[in-house]
PQR file with spaces between the fields and no chain letter, atoms N, CA, C, O and H, PARSE charges and radii, in Angstrom:
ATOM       1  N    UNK     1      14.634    7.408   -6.049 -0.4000 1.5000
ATOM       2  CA   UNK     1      13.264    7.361   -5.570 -0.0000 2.0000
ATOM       3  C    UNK     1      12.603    6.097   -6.095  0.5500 1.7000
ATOM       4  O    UNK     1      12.802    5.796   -7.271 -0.5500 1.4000
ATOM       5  N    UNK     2      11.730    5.226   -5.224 -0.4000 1.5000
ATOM       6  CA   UNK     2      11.318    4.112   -5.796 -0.0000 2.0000
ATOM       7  C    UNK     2       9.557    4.576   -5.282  0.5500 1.7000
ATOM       8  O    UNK     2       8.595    4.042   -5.833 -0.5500 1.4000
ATOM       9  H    UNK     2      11.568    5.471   -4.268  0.4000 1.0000
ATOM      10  N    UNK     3       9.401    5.553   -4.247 -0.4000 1.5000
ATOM      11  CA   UNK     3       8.148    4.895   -4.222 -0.0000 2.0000
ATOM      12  C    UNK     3       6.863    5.614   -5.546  0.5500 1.7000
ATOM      13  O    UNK     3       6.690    6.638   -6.207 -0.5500 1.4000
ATOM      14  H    UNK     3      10.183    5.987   -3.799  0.4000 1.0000
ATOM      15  N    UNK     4       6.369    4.566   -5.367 -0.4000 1.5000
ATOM      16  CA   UNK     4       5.399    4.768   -6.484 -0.0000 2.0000
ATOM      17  C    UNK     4       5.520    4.815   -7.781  0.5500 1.7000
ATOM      18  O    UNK     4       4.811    5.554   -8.465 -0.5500 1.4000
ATOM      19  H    UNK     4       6.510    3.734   -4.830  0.4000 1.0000
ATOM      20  N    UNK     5       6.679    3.821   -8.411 -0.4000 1.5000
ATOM      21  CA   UNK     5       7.123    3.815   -9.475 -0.0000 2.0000
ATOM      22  C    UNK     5       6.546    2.017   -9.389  0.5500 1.7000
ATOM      23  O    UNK     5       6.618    1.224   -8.450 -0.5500 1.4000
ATOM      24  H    UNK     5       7.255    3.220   -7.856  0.4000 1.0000
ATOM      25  N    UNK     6       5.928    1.832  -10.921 -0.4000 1.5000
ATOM      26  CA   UNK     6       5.934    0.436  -11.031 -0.0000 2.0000
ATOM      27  C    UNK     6       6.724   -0.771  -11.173  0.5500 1.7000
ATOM      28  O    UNK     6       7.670   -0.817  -11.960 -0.5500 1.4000
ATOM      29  H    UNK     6       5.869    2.476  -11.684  0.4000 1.0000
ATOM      30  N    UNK     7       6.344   -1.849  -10.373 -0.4000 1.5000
ATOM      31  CA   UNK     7       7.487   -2.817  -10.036 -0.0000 2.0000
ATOM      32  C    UNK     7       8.325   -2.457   -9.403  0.5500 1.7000
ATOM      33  O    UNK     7       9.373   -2.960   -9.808 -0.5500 1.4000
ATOM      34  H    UNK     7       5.576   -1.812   -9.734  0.4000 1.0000
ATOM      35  N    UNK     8       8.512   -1.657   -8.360 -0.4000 1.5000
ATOM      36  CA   UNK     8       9.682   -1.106   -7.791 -0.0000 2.0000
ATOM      37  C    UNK     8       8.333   -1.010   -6.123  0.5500 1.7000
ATOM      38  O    UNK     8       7.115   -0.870   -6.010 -0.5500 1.4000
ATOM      39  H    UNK     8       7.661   -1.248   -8.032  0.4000 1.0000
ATOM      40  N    UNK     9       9.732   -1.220   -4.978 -0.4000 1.5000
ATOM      41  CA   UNK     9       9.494   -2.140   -4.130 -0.0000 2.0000
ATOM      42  C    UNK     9      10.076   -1.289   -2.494  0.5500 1.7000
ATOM      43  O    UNK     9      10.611   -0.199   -2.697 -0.5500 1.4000
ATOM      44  H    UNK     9      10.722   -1.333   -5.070  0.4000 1.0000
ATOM      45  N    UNK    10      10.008   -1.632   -1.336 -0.4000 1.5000
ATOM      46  CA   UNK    10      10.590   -0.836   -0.975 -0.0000 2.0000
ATOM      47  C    UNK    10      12.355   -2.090   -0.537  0.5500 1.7000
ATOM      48  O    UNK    10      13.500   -1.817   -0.176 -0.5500 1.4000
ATOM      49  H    UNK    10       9.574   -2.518   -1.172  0.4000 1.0000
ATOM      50  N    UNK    11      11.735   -3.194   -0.799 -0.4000 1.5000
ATOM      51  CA   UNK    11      12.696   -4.146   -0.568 -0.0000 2.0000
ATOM      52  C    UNK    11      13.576   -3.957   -1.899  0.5500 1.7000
ATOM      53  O    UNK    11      14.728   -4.389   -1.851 -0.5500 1.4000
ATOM      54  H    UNK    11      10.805   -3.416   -1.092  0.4000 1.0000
ATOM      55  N    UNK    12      13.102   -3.313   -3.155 -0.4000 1.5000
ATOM      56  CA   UNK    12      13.851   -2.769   -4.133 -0.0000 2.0000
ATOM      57  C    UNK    12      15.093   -1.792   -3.659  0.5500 1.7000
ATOM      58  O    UNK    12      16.291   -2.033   -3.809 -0.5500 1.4000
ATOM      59  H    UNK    12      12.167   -2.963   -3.194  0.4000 1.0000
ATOM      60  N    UNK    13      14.550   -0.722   -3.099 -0.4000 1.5000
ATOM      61  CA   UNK    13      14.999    0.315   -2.834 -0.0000 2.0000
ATOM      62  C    UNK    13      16.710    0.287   -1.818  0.5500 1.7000
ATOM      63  O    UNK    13      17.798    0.854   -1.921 -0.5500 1.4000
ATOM      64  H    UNK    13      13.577   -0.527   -2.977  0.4000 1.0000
ATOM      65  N    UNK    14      15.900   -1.013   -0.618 -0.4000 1.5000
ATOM      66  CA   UNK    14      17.073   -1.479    0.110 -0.0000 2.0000
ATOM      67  C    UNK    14      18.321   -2.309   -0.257  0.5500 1.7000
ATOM      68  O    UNK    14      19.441   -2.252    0.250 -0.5500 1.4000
ATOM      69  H    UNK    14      15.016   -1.474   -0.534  0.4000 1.0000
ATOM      70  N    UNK    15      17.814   -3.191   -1.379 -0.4000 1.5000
ATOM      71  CA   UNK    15      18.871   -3.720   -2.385 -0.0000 2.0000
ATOM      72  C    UNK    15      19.772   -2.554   -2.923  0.5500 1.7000
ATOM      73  O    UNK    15      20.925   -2.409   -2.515 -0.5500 1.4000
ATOM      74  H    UNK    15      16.904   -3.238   -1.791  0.4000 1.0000
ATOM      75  N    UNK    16      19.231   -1.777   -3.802 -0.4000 1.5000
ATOM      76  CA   UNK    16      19.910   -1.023   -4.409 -0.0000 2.0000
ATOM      77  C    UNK    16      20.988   -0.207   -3.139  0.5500 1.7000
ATOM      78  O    UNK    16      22.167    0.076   -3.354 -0.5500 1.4000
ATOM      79  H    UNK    16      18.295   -1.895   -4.133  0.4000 1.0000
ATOM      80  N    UNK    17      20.618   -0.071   -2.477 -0.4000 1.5000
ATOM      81  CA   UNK    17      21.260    0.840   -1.237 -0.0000 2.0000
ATOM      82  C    UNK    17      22.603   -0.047   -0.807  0.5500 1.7000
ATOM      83  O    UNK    17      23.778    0.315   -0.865 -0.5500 1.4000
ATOM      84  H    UNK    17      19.660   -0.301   -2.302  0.4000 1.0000
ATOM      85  N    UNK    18      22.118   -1.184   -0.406 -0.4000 1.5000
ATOM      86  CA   UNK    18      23.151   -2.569    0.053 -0.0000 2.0000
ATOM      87  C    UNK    18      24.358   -2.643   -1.620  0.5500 1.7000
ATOM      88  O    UNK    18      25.575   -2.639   -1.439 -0.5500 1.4000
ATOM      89  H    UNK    18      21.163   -1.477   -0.358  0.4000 1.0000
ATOM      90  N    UNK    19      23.929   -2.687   -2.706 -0.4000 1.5000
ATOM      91  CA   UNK    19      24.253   -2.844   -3.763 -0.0000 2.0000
ATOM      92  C    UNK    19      25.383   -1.574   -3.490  0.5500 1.7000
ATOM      93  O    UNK    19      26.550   -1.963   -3.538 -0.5500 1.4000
ATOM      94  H    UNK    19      22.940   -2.690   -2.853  0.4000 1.0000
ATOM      95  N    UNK    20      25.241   -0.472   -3.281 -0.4000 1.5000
ATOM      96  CA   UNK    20      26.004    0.764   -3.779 -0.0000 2.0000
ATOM      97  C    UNK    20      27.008    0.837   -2.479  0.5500 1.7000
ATOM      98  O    UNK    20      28.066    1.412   -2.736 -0.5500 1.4000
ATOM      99  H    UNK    20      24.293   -0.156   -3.242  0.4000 1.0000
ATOM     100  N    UNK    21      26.864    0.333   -1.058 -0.4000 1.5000
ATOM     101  CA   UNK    21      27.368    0.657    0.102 -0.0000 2.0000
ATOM     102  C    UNK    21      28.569   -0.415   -0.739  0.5500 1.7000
ATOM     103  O    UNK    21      29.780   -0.209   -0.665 -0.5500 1.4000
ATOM     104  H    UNK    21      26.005   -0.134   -0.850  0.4000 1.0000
ATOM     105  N    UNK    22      28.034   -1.411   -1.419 -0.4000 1.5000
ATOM     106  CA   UNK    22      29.105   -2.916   -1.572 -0.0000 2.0000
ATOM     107  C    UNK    22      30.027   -2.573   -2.919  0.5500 1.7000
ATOM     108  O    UNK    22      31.126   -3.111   -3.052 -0.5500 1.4000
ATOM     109  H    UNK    22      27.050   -1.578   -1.480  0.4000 1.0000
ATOM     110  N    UNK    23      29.627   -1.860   -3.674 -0.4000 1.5000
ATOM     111  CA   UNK    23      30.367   -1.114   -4.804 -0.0000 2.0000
ATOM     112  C    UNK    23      31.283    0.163   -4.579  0.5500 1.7000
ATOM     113  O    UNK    23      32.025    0.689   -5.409 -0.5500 1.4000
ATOM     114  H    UNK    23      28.734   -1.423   -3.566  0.4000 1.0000
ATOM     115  N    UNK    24      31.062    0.532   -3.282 -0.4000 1.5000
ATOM     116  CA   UNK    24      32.159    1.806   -2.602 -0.0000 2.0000
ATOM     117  C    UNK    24      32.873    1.332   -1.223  0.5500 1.7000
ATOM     118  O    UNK    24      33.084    2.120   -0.301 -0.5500 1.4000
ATOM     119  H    UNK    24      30.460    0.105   -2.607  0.4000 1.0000
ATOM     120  N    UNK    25      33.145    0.261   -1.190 -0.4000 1.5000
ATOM     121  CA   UNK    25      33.553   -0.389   -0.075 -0.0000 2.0000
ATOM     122  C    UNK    25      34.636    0.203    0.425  0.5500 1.7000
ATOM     123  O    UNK    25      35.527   -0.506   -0.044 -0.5500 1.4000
ATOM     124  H    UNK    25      32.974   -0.380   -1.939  0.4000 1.0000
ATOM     125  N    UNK    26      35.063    0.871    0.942 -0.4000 1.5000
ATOM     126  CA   UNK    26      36.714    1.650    0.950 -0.0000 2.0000
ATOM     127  C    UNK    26      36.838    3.188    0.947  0.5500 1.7000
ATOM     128  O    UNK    26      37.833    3.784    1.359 -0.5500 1.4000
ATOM     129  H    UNK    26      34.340    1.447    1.323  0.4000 1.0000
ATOM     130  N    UNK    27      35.319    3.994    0.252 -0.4000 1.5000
ATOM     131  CA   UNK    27      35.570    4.828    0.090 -0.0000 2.0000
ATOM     132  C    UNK    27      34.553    5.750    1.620  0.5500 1.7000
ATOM     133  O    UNK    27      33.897    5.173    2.488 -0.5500 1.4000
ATOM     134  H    UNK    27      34.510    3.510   -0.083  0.4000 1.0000
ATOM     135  N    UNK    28      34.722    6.940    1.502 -0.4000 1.5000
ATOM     136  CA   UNK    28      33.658    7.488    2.674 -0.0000 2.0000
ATOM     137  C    UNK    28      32.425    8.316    2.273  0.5500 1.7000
ATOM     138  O    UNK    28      32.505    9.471    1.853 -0.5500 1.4000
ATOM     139  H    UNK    28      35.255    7.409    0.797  0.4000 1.0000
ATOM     140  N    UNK    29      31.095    7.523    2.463 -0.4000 1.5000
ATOM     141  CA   UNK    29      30.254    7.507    1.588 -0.0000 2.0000
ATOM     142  C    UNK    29      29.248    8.170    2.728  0.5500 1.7000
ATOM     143  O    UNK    29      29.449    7.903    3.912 -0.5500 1.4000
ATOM     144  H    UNK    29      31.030    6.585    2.803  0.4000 1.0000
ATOM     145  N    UNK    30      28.276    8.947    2.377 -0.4000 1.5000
ATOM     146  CA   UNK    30      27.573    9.753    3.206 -0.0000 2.0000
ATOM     147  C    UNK    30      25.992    8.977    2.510  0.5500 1.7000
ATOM     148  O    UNK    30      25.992    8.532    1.361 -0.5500 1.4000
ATOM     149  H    UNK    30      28.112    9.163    1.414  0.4000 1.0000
ATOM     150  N    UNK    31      24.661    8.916    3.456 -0.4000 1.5000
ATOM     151  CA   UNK    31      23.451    8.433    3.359 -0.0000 2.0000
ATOM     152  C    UNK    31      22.800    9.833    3.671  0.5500 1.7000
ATOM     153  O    UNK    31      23.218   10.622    4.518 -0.5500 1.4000
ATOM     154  H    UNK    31      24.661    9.277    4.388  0.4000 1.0000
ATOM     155  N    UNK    32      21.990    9.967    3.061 -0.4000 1.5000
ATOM     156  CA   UNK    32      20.469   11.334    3.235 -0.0000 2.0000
ATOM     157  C    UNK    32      19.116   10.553    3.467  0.5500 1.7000
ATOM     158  O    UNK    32      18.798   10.420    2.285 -0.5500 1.4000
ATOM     159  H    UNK    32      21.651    9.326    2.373  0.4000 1.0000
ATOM     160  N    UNK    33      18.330   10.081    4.019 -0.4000 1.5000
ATOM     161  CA   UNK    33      17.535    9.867    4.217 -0.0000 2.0000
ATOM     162  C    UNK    33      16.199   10.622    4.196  0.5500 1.7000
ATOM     163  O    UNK    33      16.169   11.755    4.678 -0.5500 1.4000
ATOM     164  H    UNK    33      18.588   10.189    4.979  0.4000 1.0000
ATOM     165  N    UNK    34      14.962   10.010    3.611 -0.4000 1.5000
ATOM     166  CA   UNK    34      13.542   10.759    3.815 -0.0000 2.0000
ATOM     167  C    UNK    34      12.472    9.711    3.699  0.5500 1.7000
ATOM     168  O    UNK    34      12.303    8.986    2.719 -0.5500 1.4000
ATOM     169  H    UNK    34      14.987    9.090    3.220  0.4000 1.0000
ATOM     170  N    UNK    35      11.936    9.712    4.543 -0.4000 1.5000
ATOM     171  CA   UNK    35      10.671    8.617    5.366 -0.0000 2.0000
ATOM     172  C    UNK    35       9.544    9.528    5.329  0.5500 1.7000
ATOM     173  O    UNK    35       9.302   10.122    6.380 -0.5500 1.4000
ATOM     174  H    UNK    35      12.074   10.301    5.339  0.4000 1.0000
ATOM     175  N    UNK    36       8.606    9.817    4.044 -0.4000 1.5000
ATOM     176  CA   UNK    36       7.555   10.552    3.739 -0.0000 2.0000
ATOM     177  C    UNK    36       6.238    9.496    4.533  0.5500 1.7000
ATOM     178  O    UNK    36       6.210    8.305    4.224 -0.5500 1.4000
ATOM     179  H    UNK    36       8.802    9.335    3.190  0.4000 1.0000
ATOM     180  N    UNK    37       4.999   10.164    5.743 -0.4000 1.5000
ATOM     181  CA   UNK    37       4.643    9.208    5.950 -0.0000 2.0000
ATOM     182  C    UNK    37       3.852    8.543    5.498  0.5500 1.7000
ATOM     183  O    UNK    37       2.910    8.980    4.837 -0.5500 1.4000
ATOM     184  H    UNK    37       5.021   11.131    5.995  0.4000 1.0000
ATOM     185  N    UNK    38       4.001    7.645    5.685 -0.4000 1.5000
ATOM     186  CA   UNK    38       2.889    6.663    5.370 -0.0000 2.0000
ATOM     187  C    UNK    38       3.627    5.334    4.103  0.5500 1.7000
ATOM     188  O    UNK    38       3.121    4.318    3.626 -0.5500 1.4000
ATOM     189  H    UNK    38       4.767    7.290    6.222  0.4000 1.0000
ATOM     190  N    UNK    39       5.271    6.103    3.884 -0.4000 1.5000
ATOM     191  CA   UNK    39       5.765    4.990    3.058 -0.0000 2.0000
ATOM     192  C    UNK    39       6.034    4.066    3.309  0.5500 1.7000
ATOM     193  O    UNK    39       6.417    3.472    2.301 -0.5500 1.4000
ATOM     194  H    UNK    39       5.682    6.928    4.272  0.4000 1.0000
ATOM     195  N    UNK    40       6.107    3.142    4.652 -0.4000 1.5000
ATOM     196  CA   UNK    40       6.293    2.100    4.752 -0.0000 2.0000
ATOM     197  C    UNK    40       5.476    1.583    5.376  0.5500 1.7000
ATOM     198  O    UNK    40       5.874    0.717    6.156 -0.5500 1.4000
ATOM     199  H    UNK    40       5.796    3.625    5.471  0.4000 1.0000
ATOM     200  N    UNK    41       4.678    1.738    5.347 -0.4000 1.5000
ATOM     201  CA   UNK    41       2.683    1.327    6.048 -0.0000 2.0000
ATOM     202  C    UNK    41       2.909   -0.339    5.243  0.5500 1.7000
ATOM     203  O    UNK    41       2.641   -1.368    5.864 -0.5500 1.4000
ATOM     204  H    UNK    41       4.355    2.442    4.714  0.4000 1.0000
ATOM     205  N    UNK    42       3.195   -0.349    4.457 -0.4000 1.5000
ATOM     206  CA   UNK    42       2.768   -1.261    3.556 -0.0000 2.0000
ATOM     207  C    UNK    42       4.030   -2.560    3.190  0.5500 1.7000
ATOM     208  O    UNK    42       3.989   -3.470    2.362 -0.5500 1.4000
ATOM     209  H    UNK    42       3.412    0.487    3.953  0.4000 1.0000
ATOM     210  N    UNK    43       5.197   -2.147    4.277 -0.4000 1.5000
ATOM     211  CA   UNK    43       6.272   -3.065    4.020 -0.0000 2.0000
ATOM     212  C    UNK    43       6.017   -4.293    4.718  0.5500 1.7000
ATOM     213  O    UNK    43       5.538   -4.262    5.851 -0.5500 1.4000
ATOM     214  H    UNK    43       5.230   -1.408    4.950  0.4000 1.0000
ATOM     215  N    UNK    44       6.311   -5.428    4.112 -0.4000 1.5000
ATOM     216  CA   UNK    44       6.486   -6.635    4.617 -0.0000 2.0000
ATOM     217  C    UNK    44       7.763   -6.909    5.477  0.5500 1.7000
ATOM     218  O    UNK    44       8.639   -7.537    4.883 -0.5500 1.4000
ATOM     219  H    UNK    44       6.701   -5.453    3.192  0.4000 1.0000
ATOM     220  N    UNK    45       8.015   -6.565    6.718 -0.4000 1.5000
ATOM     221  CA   UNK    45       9.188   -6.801    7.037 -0.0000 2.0000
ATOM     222  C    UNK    45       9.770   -8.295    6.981  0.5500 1.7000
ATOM     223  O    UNK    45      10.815   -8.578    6.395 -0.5500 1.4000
ATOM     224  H    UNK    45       7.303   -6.055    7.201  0.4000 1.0000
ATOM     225  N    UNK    46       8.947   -9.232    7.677 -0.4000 1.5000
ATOM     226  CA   UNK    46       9.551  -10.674    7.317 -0.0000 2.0000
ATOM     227  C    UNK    46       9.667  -11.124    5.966  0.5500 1.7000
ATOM     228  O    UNK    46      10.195  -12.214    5.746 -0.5500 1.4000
ATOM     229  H    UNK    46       8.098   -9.003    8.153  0.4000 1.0000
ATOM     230  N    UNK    47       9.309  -10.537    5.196 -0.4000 1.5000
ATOM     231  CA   UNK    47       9.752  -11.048    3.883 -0.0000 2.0000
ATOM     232  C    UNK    47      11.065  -10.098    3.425  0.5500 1.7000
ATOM     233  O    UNK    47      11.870  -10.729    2.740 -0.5500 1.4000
ATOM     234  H    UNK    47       8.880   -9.652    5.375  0.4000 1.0000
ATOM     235  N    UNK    48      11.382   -8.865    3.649 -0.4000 1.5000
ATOM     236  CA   UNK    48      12.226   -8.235    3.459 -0.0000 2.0000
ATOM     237  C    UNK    48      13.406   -8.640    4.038  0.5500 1.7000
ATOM     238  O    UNK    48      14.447   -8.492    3.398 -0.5500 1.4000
ATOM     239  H    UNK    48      10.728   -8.353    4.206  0.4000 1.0000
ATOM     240  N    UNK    49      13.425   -9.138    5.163 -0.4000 1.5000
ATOM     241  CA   UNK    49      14.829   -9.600    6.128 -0.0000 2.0000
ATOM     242  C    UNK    49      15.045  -11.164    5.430  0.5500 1.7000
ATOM     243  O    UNK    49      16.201  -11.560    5.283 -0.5500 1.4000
ATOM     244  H    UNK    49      12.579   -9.259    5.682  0.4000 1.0000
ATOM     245  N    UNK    50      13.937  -12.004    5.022 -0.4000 1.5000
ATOM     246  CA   UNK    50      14.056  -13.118    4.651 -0.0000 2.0000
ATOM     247  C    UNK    50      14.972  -13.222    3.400  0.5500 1.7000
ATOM     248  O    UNK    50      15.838  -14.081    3.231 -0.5500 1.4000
ATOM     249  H    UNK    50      12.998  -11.683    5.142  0.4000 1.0000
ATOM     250  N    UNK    51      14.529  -11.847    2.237 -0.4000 1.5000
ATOM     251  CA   UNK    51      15.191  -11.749    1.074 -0.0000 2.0000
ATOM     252  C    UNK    51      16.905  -11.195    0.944  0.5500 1.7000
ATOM     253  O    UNK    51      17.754  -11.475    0.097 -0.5500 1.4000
ATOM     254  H    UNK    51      13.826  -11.149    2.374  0.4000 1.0000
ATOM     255  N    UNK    52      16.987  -10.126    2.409 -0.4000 1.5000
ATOM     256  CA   UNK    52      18.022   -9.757    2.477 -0.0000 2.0000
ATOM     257  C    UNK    52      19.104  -10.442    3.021  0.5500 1.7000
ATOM     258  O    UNK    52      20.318  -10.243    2.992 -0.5500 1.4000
ATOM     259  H    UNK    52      16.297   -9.899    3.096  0.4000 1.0000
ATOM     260  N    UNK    53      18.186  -11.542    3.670 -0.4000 1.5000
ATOM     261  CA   UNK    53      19.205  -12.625    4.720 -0.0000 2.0000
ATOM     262  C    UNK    53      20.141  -13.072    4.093  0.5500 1.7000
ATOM     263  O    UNK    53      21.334  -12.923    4.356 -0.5500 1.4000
ATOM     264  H    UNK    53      17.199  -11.703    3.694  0.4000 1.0000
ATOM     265  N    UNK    54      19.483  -13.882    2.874 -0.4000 1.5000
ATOM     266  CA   UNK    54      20.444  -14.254    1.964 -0.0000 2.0000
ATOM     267  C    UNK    54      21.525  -13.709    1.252  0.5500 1.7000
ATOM     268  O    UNK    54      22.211  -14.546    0.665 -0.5500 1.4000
ATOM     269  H    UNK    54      18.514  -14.002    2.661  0.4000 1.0000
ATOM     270  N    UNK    55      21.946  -12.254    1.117 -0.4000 1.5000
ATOM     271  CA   UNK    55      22.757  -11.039    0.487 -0.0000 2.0000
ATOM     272  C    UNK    55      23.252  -10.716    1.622  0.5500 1.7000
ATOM     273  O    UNK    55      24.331  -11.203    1.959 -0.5500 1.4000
ATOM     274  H    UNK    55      21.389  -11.574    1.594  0.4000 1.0000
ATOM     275  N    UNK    56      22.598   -9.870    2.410 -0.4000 1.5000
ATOM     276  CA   UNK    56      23.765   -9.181    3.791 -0.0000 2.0000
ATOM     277  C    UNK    56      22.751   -9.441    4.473  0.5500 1.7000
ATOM     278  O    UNK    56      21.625   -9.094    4.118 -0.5500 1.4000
ATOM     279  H    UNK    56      21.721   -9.474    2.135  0.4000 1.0000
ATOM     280  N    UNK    57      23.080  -10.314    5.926 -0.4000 1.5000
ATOM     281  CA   UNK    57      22.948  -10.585    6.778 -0.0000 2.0000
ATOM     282  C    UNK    57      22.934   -9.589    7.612  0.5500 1.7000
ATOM     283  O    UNK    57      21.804   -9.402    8.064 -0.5500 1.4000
ATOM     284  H    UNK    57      23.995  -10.596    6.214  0.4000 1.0000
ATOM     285  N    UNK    58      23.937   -8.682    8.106 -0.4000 1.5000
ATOM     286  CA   UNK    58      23.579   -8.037    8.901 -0.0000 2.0000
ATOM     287  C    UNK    58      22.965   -6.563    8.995  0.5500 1.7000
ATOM     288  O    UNK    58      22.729   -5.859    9.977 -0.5500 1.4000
ATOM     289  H    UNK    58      24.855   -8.834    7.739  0.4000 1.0000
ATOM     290  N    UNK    59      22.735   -6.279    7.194 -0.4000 1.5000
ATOM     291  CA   UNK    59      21.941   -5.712    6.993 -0.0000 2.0000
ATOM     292  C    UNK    59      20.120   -6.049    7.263  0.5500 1.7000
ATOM     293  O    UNK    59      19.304   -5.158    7.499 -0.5500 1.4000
ATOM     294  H    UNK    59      22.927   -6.850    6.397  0.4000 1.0000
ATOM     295  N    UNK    60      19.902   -7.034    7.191 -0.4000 1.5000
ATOM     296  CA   UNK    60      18.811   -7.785    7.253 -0.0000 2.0000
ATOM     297  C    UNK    60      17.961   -7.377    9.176  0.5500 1.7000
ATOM     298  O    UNK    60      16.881   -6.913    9.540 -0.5500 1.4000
ATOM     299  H    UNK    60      20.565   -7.757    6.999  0.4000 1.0000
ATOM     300  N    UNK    61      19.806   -8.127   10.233 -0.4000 1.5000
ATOM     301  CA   UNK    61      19.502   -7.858   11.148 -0.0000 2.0000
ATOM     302  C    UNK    61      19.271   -6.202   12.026  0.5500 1.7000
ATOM     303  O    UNK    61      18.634   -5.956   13.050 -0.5500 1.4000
ATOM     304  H    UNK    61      20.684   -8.505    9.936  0.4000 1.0000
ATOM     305  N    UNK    62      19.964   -5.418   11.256 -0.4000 1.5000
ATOM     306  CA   UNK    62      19.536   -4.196   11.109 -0.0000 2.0000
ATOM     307  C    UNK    62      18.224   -3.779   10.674  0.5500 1.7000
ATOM     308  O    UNK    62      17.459   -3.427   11.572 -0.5500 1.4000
ATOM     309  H    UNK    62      20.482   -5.618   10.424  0.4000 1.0000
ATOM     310  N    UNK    63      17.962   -3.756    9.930 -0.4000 1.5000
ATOM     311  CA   UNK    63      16.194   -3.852    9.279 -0.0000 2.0000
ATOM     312  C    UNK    63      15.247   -4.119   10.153  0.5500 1.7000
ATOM     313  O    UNK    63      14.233   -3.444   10.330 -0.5500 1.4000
ATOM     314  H    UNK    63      18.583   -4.042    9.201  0.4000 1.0000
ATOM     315  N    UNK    64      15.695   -5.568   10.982 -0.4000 1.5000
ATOM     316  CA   UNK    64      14.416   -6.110   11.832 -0.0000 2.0000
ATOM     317  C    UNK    64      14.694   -5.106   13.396  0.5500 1.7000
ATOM     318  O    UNK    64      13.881   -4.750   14.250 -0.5500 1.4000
ATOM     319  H    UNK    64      16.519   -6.117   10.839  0.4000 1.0000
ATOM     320  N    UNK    65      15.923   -4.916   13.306 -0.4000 1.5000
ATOM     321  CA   UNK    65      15.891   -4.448   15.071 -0.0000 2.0000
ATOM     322  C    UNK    65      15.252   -2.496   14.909  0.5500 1.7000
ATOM     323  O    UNK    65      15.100   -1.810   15.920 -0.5500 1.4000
ATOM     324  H    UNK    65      16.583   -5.206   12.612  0.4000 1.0000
């Protein structure tokens, strides 16, 4: 859980996610998802794809589409 913890981001949150998919590369890894609303009211998407561009790319292009 990142939201509402200080210094923690939702572009935090997606790192860490990209981080763990790239540390189990091989294995068969299951995602749970929960989008409480109003948590991403406040995301910067062009700065988020900008930061991720550089790490995974097509995570990034995922994000924006």
């Amino acid at each position: 859980m990142f939201g509402g913890r200080k210094s923690n981001s939702t572009t935090d949150a997606l790192q860490a996610l990209n981080d763990f998919i790239h540390r189990n590369m091989g294995n068969n890894i299951g995602l749970t998802s929960l989008d409480i609303e109003g948590g991403f009211d406040h995301l910067d998407l062009d700065r988020t794809c900008i930061i991720l561009q550089t790490r995974n790319p097509l995570l990034a292009q995922w994000i924006r589409n």
